[in-house]
N, C-alpha and C positions, 0 to 999 in steps of 0.2 A: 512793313513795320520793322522799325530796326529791335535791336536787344538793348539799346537805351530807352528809347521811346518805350516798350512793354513795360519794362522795371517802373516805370516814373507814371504810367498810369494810376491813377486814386482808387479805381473801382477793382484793380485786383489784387491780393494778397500779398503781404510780402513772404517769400521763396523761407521755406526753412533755412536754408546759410544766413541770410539775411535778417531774420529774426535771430539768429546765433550771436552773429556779430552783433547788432544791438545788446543785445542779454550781456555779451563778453565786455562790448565798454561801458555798457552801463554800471556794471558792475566794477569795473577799473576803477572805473572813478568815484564809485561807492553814492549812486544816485539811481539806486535802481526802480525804476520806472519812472524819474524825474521828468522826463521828455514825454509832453500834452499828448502826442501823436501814437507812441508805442503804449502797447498794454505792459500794465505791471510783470514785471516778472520775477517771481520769485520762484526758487527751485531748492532740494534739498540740496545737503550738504555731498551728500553721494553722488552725485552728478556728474561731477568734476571727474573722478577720479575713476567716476564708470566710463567715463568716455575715451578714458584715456589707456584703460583696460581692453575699449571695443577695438581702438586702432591698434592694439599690437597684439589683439587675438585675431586680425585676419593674417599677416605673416606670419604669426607662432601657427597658426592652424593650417597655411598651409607647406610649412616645414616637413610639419608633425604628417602631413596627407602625401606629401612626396615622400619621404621616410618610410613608414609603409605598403606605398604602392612600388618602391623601387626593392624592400625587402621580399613582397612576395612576388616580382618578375623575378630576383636573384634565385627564388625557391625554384618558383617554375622552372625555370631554364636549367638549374643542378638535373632536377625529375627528369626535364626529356635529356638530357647531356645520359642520366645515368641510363635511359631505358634503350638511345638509340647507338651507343657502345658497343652492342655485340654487334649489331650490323657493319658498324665502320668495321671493326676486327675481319671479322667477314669480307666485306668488301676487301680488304688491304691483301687477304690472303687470296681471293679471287686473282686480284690483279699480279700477287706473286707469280699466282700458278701460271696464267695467262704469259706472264715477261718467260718462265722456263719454257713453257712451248713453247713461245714464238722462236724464242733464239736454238729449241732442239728443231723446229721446222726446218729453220735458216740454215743447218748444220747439212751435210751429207750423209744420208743413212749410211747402214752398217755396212749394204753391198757394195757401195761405191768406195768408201772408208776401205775396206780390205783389198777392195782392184788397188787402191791406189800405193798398200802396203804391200801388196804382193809384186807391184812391177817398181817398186823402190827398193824393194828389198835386195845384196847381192845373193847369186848363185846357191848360194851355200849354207845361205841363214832359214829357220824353220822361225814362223809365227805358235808363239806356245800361246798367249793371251793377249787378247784385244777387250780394253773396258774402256767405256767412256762413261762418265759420272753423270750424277744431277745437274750439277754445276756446269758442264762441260768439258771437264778436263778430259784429256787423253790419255789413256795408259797402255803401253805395250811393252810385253816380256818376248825376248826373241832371243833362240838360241843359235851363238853364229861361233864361228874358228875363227875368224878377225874381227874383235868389235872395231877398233878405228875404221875398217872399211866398211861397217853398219852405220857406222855415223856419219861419214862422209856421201853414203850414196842416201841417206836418209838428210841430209842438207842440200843434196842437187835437186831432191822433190819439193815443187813446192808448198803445197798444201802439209807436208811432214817437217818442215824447215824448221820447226817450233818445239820441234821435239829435243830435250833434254837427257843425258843419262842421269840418272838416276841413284843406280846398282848395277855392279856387277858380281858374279858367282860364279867363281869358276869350279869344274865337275867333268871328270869322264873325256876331257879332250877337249871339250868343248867351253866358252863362258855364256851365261845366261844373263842377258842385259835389262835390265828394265827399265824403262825410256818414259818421260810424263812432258805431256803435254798440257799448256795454261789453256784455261777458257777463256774465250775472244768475244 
């Protein structure tokens, strides 16, 4: 049975739309309930203009129902944004701490760092201080009777190749170099 054939049956009712429409042109043409077939229809004057209220309170309502469901996911998400804060913090300095080890791992301890100062160093020069920073920089203070020959044989090593003057001090015969190395 099709959805014409249903409609045009006599023994069943006709569909609310359909008694709508009747009612609407009945009323158009100012013959309301003229047509033998439809029941009278009369209705208050409120009708109209209720109905016209009901179609635009389902979009006004769900506006109004987006608007605050989108207000309090905005709350929620500040709440957890503010509670889980100290963890990112945290976390970010783990990961700080974690990048400084890895790259003092990568470095060469101290004993390997002074062989390498001691057999760069010429004849004559005395290591007074060896520091190396958080960061990684290098710093050495070396007291020598020729700095250009501290520098030069401290640029034929290579791991010391990077090393900069600094300062010098001269004192007692001798000058007092201090030498800074960048972190890599």
């Amino acid at each position: 049975m099709t959805m014409d054939a249903r409609n045009s049956d006599p023994s069943l009712p006709p569909s609310l739309a359909a008694r709508l429409g009747a009612w609407v042109r009945a009323s158009r043409r100012g013959r309301r309930g003229a047509d033998p077939e439809s029941p009278k229809l009369t209705s208050p004057r409120w009708v109209t203009p209720a109905l016209a209220m009901l179609i635009v309170a389902g979009p006004l309502a769900t506006m109004l129902g987006a608007g605050l469901l989108s207000g309090a996911s905005e709350r929620a998400t500040r709440r957890m944004a503010a509670t889980l804060e100290p963890r990112h913090l945290r976390a970010q300095q783990r990961e700080a701490a974690r990048a400084t080890l890895s790259a003092a791992i990568l470095r060469p301890g101290p004993a390997a760092l002074l062989d390498r100062v001691a057999a760069a160093l010429p004849a004559d020069a005395a290591l007074i201080r060896a520091e190396r920073s958080a960061d990684g920089a290098l710093a050495l203070e070396v007291s020598v009777s020729d700095p250009d020959a501290l520098r030069s044989a401290l640029r034929r090593a290579p791991g010391l190749s990077g090393l900069r003057d600094v300062r010098q001090q001269e004192g007692e015969g001798r000058t007092l170099v201090l030498l800074r190395q960048v972190a890599r």
